[in-house]
Biotite code that builds the C-alpha atoms (Angstrom):
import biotite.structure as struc

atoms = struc.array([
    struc.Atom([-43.975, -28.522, 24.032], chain_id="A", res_id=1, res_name="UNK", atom_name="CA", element="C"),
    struc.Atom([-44.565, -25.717, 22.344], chain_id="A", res_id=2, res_name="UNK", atom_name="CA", element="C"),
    struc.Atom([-41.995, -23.289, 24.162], chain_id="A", res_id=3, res_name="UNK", atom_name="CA", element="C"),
    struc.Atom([-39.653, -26.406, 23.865], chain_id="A", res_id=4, res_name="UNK", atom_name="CA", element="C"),
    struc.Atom([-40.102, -25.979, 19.841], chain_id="A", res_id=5, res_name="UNK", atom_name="CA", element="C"),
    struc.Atom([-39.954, -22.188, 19.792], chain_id="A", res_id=6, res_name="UNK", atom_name="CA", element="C"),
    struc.Atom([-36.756, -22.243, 21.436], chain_id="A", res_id=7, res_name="UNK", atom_name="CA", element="C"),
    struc.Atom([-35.007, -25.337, 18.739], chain_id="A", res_id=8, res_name="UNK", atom_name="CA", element="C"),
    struc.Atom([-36.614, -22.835, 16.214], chain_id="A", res_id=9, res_name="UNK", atom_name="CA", element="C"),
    struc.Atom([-34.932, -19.514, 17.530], chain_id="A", res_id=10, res_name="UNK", atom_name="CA", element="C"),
    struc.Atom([-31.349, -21.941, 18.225], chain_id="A", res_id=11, res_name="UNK", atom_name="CA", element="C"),
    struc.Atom([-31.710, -23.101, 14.896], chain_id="A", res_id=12, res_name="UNK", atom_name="CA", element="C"),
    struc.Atom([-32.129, -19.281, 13.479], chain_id="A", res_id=13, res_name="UNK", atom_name="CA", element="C"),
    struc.Atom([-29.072, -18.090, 15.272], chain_id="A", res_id=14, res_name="UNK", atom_name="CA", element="C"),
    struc.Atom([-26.692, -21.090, 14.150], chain_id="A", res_id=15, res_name="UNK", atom_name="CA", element="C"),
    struc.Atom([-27.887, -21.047, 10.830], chain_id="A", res_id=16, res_name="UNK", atom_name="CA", element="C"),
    struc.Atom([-27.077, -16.675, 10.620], chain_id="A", res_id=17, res_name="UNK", atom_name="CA", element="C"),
    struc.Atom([-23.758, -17.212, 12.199], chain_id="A", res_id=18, res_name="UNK", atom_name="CA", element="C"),
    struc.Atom([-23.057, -19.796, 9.524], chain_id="A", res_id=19, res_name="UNK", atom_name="CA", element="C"),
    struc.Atom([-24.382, -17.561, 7.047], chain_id="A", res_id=20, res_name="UNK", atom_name="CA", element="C"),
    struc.Atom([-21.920, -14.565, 8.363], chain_id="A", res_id=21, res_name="UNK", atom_name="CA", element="C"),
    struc.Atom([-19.251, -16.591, 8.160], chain_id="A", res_id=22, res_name="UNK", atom_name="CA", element="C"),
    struc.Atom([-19.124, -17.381, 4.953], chain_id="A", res_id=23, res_name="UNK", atom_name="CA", element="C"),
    struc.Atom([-19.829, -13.769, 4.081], chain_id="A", res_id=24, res_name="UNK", atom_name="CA", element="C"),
    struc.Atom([-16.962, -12.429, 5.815], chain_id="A", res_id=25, res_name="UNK", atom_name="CA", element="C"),
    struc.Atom([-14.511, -14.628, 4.333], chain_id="A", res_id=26, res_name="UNK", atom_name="CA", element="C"),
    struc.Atom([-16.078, -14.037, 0.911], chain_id="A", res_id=27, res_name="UNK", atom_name="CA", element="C"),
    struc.Atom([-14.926, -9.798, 1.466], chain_id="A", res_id=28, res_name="UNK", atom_name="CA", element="C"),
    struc.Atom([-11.506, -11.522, 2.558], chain_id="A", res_id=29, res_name="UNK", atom_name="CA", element="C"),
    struc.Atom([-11.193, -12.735, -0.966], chain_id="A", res_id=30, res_name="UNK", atom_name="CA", element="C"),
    struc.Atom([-12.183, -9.547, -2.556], chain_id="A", res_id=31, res_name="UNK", atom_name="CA", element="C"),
    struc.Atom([-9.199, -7.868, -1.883], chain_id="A", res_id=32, res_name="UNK", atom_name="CA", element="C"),
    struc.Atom([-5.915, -7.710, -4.258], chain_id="A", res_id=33, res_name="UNK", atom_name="CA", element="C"),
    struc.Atom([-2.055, -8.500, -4.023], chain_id="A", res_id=34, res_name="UNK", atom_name="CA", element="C"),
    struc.Atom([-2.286, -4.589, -4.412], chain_id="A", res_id=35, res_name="UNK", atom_name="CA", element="C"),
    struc.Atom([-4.817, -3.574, -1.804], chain_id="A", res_id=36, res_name="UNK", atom_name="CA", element="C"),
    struc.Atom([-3.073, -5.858, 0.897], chain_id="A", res_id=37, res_name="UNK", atom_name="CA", element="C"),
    struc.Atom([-0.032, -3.985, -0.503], chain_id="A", res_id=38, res_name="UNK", atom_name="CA", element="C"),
    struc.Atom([-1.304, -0.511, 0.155], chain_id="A", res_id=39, res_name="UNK", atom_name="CA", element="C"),
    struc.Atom([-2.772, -1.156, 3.457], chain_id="A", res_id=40, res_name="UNK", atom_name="CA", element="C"),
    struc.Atom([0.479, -2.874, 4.839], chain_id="A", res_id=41, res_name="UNK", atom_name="CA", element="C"),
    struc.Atom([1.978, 0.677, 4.226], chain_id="A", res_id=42, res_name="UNK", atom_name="CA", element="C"),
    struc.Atom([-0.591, 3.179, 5.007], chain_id="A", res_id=43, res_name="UNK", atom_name="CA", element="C"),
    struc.Atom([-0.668, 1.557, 8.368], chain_id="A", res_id=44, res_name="UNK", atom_name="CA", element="C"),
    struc.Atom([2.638, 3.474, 8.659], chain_id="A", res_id=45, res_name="UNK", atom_name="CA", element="C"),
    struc.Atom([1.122, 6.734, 8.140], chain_id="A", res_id=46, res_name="UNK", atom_name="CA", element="C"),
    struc.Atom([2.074, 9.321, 10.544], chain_id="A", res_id=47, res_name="UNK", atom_name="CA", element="C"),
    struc.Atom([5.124, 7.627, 11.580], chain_id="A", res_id=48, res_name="UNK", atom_name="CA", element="C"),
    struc.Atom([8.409, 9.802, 11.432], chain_id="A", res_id=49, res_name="UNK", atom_name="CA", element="C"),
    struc.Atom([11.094, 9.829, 9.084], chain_id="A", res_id=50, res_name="UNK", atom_name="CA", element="C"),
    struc.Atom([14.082, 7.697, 10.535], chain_id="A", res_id=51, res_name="UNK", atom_name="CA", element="C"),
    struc.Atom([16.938, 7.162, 7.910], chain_id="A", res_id=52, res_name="UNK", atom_name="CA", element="C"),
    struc.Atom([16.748, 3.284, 7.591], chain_id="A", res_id=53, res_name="UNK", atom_name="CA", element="C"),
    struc.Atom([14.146, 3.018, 9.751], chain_id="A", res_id=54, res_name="UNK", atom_name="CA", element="C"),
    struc.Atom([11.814, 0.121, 8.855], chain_id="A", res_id=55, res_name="UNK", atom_name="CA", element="C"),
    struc.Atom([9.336, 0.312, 12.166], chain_id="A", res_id=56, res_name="UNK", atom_name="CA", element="C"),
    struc.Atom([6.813, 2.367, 13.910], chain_id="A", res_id=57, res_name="UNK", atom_name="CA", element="C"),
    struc.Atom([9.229, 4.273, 15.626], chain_id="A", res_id=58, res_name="UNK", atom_name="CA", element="C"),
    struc.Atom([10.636, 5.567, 12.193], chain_id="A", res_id=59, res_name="UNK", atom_name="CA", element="C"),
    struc.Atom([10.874, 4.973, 8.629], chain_id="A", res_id=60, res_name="UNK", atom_name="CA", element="C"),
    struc.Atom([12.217, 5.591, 5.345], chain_id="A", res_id=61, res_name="UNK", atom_name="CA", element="C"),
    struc.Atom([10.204, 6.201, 1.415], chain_id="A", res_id=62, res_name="UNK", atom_name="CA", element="C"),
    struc.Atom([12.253, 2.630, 0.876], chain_id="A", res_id=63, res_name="UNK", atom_name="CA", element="C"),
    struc.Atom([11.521, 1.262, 3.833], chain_id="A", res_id=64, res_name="UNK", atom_name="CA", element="C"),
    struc.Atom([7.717, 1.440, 3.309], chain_id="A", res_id=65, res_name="UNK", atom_name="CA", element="C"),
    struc.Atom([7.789, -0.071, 0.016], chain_id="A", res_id=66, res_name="UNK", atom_name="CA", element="C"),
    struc.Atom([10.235, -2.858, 1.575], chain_id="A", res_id=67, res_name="UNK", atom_name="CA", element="C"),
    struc.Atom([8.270, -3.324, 4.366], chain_id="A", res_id=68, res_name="UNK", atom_name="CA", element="C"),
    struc.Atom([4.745, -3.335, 2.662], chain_id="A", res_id=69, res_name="UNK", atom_name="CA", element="C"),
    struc.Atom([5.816, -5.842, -0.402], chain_id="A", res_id=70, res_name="UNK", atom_name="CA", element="C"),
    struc.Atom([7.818, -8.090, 2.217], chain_id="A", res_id=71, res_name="UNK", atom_name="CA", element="C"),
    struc.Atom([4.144, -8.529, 4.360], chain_id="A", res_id=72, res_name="UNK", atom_name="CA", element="C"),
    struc.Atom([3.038, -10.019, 1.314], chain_id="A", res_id=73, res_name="UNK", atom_name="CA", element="C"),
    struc.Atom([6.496, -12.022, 0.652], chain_id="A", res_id=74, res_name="UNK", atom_name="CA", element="C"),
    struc.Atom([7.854, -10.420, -2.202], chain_id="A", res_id=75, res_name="UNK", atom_name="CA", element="C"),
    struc.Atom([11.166, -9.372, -1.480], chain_id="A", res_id=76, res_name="UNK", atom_name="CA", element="C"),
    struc.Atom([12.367, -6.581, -2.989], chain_id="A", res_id=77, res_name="UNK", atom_name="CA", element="C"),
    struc.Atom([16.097, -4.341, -2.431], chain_id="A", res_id=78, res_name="UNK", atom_name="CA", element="C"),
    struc.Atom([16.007, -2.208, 0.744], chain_id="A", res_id=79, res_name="UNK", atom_name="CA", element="C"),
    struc.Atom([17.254, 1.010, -1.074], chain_id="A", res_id=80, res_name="UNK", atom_name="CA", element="C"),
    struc.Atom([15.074, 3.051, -3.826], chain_id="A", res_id=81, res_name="UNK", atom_name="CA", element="C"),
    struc.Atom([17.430, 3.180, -6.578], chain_id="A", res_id=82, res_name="UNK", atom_name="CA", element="C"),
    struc.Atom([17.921, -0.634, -6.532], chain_id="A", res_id=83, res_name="UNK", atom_name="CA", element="C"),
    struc.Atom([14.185, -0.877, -6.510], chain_id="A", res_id=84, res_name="UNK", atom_name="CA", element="C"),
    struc.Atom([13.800, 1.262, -9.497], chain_id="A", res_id=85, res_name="UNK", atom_name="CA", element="C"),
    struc.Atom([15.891, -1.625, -11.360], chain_id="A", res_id=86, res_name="UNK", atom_name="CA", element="C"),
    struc.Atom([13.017, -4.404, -10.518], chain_id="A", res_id=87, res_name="UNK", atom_name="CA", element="C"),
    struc.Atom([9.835, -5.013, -12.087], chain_id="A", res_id=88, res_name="UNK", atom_name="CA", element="C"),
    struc.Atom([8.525, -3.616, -15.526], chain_id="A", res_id=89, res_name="UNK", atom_name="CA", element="C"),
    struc.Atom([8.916, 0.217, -16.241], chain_id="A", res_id=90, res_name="UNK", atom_name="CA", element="C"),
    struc.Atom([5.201, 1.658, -16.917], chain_id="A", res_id=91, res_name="UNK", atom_name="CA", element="C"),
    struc.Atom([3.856, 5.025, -18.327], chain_id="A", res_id=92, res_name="UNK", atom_name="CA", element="C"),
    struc.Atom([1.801, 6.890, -15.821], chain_id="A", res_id=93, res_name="UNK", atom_name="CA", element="C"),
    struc.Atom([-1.464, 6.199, -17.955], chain_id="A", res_id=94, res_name="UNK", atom_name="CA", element="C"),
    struc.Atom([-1.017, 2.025, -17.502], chain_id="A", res_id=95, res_name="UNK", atom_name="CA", element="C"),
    struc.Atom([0.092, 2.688, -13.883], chain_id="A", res_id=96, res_name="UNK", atom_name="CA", element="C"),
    struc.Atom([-2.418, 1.317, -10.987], chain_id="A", res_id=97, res_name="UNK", atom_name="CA", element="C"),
    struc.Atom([-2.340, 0.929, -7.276], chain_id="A", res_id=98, res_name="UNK", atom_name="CA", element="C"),
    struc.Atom([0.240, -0.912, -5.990], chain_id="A", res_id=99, res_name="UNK", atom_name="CA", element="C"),
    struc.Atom([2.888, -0.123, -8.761], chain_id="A", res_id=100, res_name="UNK", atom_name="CA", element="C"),
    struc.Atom([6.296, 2.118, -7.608], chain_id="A", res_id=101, res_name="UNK", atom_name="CA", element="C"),
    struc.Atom([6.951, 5.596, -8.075], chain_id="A", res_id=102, res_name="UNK", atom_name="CA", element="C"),
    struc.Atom([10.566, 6.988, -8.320], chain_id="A", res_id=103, res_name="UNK", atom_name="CA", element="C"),
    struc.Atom([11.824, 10.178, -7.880], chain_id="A", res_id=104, res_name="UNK", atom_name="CA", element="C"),
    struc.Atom([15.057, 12.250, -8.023], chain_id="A", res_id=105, res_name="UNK", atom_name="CA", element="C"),
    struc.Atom([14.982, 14.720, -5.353], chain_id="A", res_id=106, res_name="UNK", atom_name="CA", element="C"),
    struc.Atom([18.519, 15.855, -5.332], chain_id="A", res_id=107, res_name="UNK", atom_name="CA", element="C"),
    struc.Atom([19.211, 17.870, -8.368], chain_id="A", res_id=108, res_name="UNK", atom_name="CA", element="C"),
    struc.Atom([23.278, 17.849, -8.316], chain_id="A", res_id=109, res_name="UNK", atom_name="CA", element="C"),
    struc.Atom([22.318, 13.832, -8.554], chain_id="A", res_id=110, res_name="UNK", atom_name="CA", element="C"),
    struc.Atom([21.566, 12.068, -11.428], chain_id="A", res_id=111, res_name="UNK", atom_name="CA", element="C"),
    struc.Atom([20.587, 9.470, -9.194], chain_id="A", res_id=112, res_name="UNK", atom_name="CA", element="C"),
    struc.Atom([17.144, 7.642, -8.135], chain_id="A", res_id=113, res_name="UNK", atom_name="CA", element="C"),
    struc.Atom([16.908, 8.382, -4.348], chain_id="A", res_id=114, res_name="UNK", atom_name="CA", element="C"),
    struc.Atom([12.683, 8.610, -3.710], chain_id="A", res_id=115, res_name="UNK", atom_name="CA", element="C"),
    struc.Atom([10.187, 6.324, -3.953], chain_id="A", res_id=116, res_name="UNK", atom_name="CA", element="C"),
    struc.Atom([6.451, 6.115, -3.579], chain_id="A", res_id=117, res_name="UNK", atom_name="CA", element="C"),
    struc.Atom([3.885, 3.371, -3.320], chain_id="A", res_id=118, res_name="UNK", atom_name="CA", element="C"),
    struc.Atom([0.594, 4.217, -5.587], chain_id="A", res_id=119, res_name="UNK", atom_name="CA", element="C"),
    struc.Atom([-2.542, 4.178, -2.978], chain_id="A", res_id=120, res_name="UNK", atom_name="CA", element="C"),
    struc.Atom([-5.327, 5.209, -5.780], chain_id="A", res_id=121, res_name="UNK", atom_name="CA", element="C"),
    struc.Atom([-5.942, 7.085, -8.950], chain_id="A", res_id=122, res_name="UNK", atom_name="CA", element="C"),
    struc.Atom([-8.947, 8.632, -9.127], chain_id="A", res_id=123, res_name="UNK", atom_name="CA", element="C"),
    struc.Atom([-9.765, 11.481, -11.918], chain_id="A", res_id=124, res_name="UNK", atom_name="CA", element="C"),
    struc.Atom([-6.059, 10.521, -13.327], chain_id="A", res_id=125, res_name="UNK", atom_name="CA", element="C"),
    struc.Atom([-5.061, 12.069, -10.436], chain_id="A", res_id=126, res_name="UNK", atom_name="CA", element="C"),
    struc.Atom([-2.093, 9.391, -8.936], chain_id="A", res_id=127, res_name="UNK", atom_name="CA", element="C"),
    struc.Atom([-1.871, 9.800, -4.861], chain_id="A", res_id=128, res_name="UNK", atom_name="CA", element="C"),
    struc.Atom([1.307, 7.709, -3.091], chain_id="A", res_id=129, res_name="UNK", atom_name="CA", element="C"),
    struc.Atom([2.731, 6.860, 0.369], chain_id="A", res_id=130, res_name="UNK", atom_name="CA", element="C"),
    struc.Atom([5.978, 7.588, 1.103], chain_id="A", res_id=131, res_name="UNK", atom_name="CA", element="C"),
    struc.Atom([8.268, 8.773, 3.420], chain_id="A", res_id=132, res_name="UNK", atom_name="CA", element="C"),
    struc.Atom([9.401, 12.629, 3.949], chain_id="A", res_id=133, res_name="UNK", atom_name="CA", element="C"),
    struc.Atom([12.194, 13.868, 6.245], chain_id="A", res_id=134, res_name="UNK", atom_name="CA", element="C"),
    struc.Atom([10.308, 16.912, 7.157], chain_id="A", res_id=135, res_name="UNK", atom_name="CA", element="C"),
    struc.Atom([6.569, 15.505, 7.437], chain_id="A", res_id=136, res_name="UNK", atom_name="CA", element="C"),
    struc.Atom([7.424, 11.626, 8.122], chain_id="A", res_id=137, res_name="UNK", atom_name="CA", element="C"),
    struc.Atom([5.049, 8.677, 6.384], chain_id="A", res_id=138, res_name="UNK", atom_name="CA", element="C"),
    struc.Atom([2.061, 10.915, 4.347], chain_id="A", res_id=139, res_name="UNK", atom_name="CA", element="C"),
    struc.Atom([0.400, 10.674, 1.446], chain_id="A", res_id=140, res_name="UNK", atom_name="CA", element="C"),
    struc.Atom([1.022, 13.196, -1.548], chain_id="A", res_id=141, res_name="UNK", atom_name="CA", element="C"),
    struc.Atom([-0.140, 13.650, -5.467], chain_id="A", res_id=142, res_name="UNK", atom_name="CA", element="C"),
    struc.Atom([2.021, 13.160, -7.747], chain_id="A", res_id=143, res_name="UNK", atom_name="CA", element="C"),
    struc.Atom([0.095, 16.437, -9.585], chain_id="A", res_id=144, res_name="UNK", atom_name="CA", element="C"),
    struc.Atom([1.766, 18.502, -6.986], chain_id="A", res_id=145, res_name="UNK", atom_name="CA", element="C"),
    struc.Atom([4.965, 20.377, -8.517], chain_id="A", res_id=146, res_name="UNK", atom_name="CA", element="C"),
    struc.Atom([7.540, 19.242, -6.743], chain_id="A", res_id=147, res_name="UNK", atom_name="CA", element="C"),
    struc.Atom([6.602, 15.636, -7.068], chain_id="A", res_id=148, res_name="UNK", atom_name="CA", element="C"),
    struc.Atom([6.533, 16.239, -10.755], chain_id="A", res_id=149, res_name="UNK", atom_name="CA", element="C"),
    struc.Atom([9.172, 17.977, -11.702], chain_id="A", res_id=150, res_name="UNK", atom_name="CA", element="C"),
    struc.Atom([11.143, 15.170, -9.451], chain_id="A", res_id=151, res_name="UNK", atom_name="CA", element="C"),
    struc.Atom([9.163, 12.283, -11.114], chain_id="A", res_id=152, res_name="UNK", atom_name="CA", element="C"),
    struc.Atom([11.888, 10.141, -12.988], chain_id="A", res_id=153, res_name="UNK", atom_name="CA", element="C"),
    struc.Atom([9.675, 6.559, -14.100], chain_id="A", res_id=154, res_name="UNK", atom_name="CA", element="C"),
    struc.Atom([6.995, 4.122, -12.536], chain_id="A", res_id=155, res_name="UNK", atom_name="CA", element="C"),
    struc.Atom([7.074, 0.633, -12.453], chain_id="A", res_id=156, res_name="UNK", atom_name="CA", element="C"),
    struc.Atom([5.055, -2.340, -11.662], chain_id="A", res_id=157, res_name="UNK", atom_name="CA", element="C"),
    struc.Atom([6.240, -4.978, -9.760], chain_id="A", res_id=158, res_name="UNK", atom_name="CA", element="C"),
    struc.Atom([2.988, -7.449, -9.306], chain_id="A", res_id=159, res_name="UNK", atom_name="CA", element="C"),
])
């Protein structure tokens, strides 16, 4: 009788902990952000080459990551960065958060948008963002390096 009771007792225990660590793990689930799920749809990306258009694994484009990343967590948004740069709510760099768009002029016979980057974090004010590179492929950068700020044009915020 008494093993017989030990045995409801340690059932019980384990039923009543997986319960238990159920409900915790969908309680982190809720923790996270439009923004978050945002970010980690792209940096999934990371590493992945630059391919002009390209909206997979096998290669992708600074638009395409934005595109692809937003459209995970259906918002729809242009495929091409200076029609991005046209949606959402134009932000100084002091409101701007993860999640929210960076655009960029790289060409400088262009007065045209042609860059963008997706914010991943700001710590220290210092504002790091995915995007895509033809030399390096899908990496993250600062936007305190020079050539990201001398190219920085505005940032906006689409959620």
């Amino acid at each position: 009788m008494r093993k017989i009771l030990l045995i409801l007792s340690v059932i019980s225990l384990l039923i009543s902990s997986c319960s238990s660590s159920k409900n915790l793990s969908s309680h982190k689930k809720e923790k996270f952000s439009k923004a978050d799920k945002i970010v980690a749809n792209a940096v999934v990306f990371k590493g992945t080459k630059y391919k002009f258009g390209g909206t997979t694994k096998k290669g992708m484009d600074c638009s395409g990551i934005v595109f692809v990343a937003y459209k995970k967590e259906n918002i729809q948004l242009p495929r091409v960065s200076r029609d991005m740069a046209k949606k959402g709510n134009k932000i100084s760099l002091k409101q701007a958060k993860k999640g929210d768009l960076l655009f960029f002029r790289t060409n400088k016979s262009s007065k045209r948008i042609n860059h963008v980057g997706l914010i991943t974090s700001i710590k220290n004010k210092q504002i790091k963002f995915i995007h895509s590179t033809s030399s390096k492929g899908v990496i993250i950068s600062s936007l305190s390096q020079k050539y990201w700020k001398n190219a920085f044009v505005k940032a906006t915020r689409i959620l």
